[in-house]
SERO-4910 file (N, C-alpha, C, O; in steps of 0.05 Angstrom, whole numbers):
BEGIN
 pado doro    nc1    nc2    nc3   cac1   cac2   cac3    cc1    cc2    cc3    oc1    oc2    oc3
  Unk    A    319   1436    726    337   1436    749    323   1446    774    309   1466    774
  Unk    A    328   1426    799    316   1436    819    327   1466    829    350   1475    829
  Unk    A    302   1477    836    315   1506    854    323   1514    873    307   1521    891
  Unk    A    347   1516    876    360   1521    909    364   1554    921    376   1574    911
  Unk    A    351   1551    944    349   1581    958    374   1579    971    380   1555    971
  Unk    A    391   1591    982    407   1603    997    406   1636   1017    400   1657   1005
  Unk    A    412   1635   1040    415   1664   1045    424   1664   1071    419   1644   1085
  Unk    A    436   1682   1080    449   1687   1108    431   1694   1133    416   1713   1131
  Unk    A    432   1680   1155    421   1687   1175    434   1703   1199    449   1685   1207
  Unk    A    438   1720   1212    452   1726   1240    442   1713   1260    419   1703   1256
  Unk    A    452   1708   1281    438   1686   1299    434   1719   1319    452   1735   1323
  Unk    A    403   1720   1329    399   1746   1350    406   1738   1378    416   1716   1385
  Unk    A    401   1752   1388    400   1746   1424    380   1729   1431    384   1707   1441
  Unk    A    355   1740   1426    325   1728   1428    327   1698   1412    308   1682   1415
  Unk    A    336   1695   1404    343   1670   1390    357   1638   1401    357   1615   1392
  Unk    A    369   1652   1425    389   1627   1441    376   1622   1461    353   1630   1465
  Unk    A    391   1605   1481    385   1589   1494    415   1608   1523    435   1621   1518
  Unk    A    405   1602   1546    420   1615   1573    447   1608   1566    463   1618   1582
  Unk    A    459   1592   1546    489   1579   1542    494   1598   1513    516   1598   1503
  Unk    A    472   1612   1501    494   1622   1477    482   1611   1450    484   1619   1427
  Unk    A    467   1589   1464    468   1561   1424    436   1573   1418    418   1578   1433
  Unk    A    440   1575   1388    416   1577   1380    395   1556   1388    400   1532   1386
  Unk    A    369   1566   1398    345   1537   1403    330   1542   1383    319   1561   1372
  Unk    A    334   1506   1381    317   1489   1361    294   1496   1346    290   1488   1322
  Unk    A    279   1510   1358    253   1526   1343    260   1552   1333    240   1563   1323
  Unk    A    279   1565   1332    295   1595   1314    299   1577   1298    285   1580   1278
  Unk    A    317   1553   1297    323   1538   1266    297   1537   1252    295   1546   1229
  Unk    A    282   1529   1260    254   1515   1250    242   1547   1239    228   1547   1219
  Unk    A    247   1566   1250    231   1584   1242    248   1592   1213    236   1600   1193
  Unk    A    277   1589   1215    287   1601   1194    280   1579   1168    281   1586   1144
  Unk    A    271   1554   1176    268   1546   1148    245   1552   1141    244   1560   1118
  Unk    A    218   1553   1155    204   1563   1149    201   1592   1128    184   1600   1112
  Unk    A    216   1599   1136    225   1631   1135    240   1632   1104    233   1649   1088
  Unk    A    260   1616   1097    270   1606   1076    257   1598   1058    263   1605   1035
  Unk    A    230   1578   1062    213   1562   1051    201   1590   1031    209   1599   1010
  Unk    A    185   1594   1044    172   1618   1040    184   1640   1017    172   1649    997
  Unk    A    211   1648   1026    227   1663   1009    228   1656    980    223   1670    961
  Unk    A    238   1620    984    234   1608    953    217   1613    941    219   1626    920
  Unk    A    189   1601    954    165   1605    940    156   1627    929    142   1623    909
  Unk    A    162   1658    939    153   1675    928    177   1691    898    172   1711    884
  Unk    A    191   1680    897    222   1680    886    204   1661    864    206   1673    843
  Unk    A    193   1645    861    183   1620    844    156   1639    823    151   1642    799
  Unk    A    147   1647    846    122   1666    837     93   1638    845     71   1635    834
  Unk    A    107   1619    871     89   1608    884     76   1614    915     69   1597    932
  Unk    A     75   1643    917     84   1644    949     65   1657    961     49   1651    943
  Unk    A     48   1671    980     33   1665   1001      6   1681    977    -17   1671    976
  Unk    A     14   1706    961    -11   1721    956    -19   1691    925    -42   1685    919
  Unk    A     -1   1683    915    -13   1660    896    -36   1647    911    -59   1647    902
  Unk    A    -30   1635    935    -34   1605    950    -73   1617    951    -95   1608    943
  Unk    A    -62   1648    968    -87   1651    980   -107   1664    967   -129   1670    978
  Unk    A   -101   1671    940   -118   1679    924   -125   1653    911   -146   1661    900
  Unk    A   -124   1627    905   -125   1606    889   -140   1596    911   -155   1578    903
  Unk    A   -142   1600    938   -150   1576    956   -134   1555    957   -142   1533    948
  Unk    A   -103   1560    972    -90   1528    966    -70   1539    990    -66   1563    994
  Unk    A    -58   1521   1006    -45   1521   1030    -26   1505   1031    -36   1483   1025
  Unk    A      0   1503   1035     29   1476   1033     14   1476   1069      9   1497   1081
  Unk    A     10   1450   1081     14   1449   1113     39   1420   1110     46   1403   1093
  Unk    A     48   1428   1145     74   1416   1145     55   1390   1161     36   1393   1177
  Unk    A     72   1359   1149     59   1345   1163     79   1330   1175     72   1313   1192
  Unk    A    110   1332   1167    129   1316   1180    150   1335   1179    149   1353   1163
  Unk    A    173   1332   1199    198   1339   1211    214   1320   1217    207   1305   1235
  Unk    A    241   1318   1204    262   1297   1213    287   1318   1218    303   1320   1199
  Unk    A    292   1332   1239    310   1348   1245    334   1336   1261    333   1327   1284
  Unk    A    361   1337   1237    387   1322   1262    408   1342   1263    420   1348   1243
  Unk    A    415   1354   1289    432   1380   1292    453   1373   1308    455   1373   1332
  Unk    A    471   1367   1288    498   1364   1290    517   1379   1305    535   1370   1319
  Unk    A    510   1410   1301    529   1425   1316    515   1450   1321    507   1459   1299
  Unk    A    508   1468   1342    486   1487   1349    514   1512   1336    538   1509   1340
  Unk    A    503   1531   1322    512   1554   1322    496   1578   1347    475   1580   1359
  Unk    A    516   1591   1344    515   1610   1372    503   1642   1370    494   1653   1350
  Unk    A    504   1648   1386    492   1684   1384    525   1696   1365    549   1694   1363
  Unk    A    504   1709   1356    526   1734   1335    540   1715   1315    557   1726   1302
  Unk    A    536   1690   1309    550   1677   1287    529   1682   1268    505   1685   1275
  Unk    A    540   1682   1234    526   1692   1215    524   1650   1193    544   1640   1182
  Unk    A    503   1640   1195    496   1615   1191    489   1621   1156    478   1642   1150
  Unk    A    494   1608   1143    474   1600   1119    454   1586   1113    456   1562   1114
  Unk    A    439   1595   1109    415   1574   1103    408   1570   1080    402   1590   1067
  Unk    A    404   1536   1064    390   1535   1042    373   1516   1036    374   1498   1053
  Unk    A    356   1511   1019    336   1497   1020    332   1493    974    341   1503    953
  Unk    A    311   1469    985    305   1461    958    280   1439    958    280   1424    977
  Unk    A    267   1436    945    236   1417    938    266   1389    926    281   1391    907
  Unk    A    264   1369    946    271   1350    939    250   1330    915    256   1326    891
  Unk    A    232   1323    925    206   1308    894    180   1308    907    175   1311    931
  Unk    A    163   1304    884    137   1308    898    126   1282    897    141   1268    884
  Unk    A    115   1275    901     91   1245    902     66   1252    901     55   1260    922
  Unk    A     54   1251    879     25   1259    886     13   1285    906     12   1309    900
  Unk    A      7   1274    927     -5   1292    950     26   1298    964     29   1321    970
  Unk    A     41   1285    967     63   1292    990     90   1309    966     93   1306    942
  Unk    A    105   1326    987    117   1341    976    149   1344   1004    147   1347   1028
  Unk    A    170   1342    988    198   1327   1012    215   1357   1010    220   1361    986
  Unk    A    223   1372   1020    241   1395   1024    267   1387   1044    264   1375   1066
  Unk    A    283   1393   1037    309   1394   1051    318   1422   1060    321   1441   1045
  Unk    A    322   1422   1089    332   1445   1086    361   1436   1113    361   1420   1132
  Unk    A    387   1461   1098    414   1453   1110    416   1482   1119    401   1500   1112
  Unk    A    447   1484   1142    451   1503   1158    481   1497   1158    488   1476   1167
  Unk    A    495   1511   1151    519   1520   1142    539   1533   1159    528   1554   1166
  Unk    A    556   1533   1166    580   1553   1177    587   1570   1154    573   1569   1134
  Unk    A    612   1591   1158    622   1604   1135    642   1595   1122    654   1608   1104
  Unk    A    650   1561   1135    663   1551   1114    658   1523   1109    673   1504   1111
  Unk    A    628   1526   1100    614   1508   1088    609   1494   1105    585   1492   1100
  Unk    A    613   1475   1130    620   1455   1139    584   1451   1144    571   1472   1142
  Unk    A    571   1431   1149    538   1429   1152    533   1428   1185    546   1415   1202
  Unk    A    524   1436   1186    511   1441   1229    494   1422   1230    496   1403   1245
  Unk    A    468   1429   1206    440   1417   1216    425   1412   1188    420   1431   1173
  Unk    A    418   1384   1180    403   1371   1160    375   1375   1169    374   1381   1193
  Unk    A    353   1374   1159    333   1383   1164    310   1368   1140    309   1381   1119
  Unk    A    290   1341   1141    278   1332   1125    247   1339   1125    236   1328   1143
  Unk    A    233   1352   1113    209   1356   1116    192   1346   1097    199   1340   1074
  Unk    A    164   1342   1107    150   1327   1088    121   1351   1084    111   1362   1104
  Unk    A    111   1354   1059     88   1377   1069     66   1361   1045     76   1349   1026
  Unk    A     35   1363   1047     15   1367   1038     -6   1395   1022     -9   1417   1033
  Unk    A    -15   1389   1003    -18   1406    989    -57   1408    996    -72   1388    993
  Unk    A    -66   1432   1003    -90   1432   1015   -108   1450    992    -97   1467    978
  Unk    A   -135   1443    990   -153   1458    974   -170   1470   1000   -188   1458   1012
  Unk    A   -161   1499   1008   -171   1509   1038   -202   1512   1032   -219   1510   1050
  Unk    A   -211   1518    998   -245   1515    999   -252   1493   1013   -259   1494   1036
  Unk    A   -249   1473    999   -256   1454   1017   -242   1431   1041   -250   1409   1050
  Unk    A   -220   1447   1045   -208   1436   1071   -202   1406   1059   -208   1387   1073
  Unk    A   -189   1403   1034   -186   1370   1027   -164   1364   1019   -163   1378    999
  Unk    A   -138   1348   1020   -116   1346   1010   -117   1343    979   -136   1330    970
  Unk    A    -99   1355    964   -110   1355    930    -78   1349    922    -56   1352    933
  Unk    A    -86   1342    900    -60   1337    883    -34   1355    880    -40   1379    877
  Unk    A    -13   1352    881      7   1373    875      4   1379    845     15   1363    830
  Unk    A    -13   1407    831    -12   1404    807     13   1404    781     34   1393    790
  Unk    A     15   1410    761     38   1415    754     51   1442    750     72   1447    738
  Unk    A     35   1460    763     49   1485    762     74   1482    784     96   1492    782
  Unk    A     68   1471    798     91   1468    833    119   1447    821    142   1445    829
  Unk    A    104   1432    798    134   1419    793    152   1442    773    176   1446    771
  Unk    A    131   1455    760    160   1472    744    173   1498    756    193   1508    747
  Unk    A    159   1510    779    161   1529    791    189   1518    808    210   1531    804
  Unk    A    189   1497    825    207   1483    844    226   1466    825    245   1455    835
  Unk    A    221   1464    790    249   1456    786    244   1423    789    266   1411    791
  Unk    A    220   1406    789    213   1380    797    205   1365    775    186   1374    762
  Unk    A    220   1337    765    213   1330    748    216   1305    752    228   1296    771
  Unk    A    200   1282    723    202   1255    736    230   1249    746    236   1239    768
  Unk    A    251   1260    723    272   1243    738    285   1246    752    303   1230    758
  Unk    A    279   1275    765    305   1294    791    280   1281    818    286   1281    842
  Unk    A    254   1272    806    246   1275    839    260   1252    856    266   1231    845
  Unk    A    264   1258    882    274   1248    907    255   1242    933    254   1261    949
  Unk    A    241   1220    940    230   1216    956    241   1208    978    252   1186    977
  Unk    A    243   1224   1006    261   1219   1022    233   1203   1041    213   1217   1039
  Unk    A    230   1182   1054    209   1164   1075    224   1177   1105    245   1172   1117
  Unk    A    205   1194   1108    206   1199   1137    196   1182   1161    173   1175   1163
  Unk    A    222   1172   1185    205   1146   1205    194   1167   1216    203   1190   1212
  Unk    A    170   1163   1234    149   1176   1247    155   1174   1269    171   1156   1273
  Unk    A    145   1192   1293    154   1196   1325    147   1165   1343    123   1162   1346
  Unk    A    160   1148   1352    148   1131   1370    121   1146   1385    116   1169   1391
  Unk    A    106   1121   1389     84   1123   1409     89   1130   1433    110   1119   1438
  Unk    A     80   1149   1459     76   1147   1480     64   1126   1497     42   1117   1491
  Unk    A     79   1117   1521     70   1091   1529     55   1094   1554     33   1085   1561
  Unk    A     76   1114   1570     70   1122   1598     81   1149   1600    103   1155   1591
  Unk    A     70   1163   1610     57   1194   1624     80   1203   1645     72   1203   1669
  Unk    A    110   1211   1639    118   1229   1664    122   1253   1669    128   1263   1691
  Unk    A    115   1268   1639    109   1300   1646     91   1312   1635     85   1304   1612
  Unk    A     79   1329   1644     52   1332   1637     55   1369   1636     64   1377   1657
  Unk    A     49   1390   1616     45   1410   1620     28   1415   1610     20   1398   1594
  Unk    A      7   1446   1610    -20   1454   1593     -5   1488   1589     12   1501   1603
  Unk    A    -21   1496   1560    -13   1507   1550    -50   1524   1536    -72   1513   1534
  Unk    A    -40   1555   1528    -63   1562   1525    -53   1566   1489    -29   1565   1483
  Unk    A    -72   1569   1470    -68   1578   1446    -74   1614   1453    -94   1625   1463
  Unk    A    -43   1627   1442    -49   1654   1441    -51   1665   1417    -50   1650   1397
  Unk    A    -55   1691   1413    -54   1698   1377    -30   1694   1369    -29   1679   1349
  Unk    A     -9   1702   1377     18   1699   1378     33   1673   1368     54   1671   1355
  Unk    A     12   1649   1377     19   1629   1368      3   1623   1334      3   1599   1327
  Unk    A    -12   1646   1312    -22   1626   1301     -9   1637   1279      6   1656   1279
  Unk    A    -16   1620   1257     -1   1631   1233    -13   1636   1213    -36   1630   1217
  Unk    A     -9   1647   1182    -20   1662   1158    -41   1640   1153    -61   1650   1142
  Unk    A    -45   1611   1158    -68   1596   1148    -87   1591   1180    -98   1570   1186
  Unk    A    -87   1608   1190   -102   1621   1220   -100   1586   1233   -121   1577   1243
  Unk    A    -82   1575   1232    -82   1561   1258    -54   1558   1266    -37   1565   1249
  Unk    A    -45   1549   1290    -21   1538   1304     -9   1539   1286    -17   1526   1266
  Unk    A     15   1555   1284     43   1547   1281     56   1522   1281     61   1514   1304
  Unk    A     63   1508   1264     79   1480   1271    105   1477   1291    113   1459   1305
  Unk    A    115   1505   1287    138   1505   1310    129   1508   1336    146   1507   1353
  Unk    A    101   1512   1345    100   1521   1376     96   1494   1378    118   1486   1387
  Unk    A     82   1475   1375     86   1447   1386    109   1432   1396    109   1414   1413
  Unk    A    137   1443   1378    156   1425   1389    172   1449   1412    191   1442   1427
  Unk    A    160   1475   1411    168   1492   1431    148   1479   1457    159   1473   1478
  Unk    A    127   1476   1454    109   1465   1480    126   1443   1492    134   1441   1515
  Unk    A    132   1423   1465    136   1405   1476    165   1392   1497    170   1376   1515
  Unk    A    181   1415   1477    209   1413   1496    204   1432   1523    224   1425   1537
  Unk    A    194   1446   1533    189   1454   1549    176   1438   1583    174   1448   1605
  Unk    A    169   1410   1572    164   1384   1585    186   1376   1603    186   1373   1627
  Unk    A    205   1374   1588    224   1364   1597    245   1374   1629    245   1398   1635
  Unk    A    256   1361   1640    260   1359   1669    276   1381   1669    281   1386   1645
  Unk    A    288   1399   1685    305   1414   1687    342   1403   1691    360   1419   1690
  Unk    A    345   1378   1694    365   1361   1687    364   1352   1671    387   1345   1667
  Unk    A    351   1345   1651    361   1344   1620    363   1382   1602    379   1391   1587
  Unk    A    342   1392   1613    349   1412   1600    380   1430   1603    390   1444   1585
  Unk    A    392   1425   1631    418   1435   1637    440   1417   1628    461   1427   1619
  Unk    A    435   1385   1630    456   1381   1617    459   1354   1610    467   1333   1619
  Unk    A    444   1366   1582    437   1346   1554    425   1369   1534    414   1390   1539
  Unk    A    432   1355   1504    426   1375   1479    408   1368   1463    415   1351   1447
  Unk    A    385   1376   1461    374   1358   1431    388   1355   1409    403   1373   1401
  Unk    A    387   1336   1398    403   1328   1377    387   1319   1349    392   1322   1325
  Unk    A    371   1310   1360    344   1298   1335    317   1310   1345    312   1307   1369
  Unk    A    299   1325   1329    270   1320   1331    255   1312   1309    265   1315   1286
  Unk    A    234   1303   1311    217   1291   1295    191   1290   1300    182   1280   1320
  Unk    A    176   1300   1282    149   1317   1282    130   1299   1267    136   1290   1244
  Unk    A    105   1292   1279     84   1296   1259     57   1290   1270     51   1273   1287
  Unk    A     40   1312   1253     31   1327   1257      2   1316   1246     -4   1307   1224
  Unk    A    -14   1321   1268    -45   1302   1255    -69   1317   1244    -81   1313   1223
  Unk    A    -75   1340   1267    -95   1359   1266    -79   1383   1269    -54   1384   1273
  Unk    A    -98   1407   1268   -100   1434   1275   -102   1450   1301   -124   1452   1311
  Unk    A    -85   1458   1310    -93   1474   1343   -113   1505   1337   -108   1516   1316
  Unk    A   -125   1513   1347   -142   1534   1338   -135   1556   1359   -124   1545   1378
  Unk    A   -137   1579   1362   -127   1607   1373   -151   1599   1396   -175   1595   1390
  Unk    A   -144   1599   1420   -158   1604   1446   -160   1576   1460   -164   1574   1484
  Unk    A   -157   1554   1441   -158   1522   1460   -145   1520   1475   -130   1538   1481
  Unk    A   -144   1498   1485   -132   1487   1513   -109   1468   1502   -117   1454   1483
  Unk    A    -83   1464   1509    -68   1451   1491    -57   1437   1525    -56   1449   1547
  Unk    A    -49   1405   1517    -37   1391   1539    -14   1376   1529    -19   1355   1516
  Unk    A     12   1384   1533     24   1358   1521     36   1344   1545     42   1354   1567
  Unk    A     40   1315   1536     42   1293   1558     79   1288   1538     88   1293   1516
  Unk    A     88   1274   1566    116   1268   1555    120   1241   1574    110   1239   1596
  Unk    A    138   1219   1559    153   1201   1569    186   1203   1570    196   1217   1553
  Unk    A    198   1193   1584    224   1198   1587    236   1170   1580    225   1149   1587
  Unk    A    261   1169   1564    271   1139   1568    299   1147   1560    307   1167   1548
  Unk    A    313   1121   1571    345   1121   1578    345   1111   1548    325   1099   1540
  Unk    A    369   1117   1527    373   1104   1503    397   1083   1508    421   1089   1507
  Unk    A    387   1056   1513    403   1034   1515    431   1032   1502    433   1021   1480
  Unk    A    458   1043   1517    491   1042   1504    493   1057   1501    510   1058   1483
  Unk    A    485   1081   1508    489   1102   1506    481   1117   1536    472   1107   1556
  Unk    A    489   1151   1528    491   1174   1549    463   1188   1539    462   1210   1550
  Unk    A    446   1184   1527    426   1196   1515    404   1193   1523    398   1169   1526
  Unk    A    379   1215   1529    349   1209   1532    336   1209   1512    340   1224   1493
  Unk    A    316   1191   1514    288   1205   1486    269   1218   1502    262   1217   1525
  Unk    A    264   1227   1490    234   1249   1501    211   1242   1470    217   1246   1447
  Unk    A    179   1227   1483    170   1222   1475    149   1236   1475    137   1231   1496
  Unk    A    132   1258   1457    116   1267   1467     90   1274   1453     95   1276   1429
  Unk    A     61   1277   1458     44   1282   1449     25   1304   1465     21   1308   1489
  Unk    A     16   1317   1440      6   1343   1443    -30   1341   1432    -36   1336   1409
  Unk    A    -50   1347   1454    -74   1339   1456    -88   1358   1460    -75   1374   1474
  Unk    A   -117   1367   1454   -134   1393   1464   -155   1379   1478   -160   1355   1482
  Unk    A   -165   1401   1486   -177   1402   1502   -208   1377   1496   -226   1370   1511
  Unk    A   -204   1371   1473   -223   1350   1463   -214   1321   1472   -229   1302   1474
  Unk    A   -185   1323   1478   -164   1295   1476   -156   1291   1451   -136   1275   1449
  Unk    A   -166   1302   1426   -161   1287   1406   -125   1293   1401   -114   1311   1413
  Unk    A   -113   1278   1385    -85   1278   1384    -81   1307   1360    -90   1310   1337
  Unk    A    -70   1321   1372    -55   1349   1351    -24   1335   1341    -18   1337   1317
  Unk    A     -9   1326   1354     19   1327   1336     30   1304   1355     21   1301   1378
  Unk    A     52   1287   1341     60   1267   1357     90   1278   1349     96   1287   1327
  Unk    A    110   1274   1371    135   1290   1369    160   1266   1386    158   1249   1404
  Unk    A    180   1274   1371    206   1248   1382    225   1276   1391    223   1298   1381
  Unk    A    238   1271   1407    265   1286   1421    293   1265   1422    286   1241   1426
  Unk    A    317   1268   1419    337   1253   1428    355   1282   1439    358   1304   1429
  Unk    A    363   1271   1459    374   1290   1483    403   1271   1482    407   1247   1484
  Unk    A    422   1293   1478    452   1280   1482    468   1285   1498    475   1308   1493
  Unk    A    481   1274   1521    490   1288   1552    509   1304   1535    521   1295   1515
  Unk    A    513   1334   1547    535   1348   1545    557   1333   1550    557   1310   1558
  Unk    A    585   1354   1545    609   1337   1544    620   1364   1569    623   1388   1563
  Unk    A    626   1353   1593    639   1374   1607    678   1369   1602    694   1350   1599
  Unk    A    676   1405   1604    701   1411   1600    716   1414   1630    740   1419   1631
***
């Protein structure tokens, strides 16, 4: 039987947005945050990984947020290893009110790394019985990938601080889609919501580079909605993460 984490979050201050709603990267951190919890609950979790030489990196995000919970509301969060495929490995993680109702679905896709030699390796079979994964419960969810960038209308640079890196010493996967919403115009940010993001993720940002992300803007045809298209590049040019936004006009009262 697959293994399902559950546990309660408080939503903090430092956590929202100037209106109250939790932002999009506090979610992202709590699954992270969740992820993690499982894993060491499994007896798969950070002192296993890094004593074995082996690393989970995140290489996709399909985030759709239905309904933002607020400061001082107490959210549930739970999570579970949907199936593995070889090298790729599918986690779901959901966000709960206190009477059940779902806020925010959350699809992730992750890779299983041999950090000796920096090479993607098999998911062995210790990770299927630890997560509860078997031929016939696994669930392969196909994540669509961020559209391409076409054309260039916002442009910001960004430095890598320590602050930004994480236990496998590079970039955080959440500061990229924090960089990247930060692109965006100060009229969509006042009044429009993300509603979808969608991550993925090519290379590694390293502590001290030069980080640039470029953004396109587009009207979503029949609709009240923007996309925000964006890609995140160092100081080499080479591509670090390619990222989707859907922005949904607020509803004034």
């Amino acid at each position: 039987m697959k293994v399902v984490t559950e546990r309660p979050y408080r939503i903090h201050y430092y956590e929202v947005d100037y209106q109250g709603k939790i932002l999009p990267t506090a979610l992202m951190n709590y699954f992270q945050d969740i992820a993690w919890v499982q894993s060491e609950q499994v007896g798969v979790g950070n002192d296993y990984l890094q004593t074995n030489k082996y690393a989970w990196l995140i290489y996709q995000w399909d985030i759709d947020i239905k309904e933002y919970p607020c400061f001082g509301q107490t959210v549930n969060v739970a999570t579970k290893a949907c199936g593995f495929n070889k090298f790729n490995a599918y986690r779901l993680f959901q966000v709960k009110d206190q009477d059940e109702n779902i806020l925010v679905n959350a699809y992730s896709r992750w890779v299983y790394m041999d950090t000796e030699n920096m090479k993607i390796t098999i998911i062995p079979p210790l990770m299927y019985q630890a997560y509860g994964i078997t031929s016939s419960n696994s669930e392969i969810k196909r994540l669509s990938k961020p559209r391409k960038i076409e054309k260039v209308d916002c442009v910001r640079k960004f430095l890598v601080r320590y602050s930004d890196i994480d236990t496998n010493r590079h970039v955080n996967n959440v500061k990229y889609v924090e960089w990247s919403l930060e692109t965006m115009p100060d009229d969509i940010i006042k009044n429009y919501i993300v509603k979808n993001i969608k991550t993925l993720y090519k290379e590694q940002g390293k502590y001290g580079s030069s980080i640039q992300v470029e953004t396109e803007l587009k009207n979503i045809e029949g609709t009240n909605s923007v996309l925000g298209l964006h890609k995140v590049i160092n100081n080499n040019k080479r591509i670090l993460c390619l990222l989707e936004s859907i922005w949904e006009q607020k509803i004034s009262h």
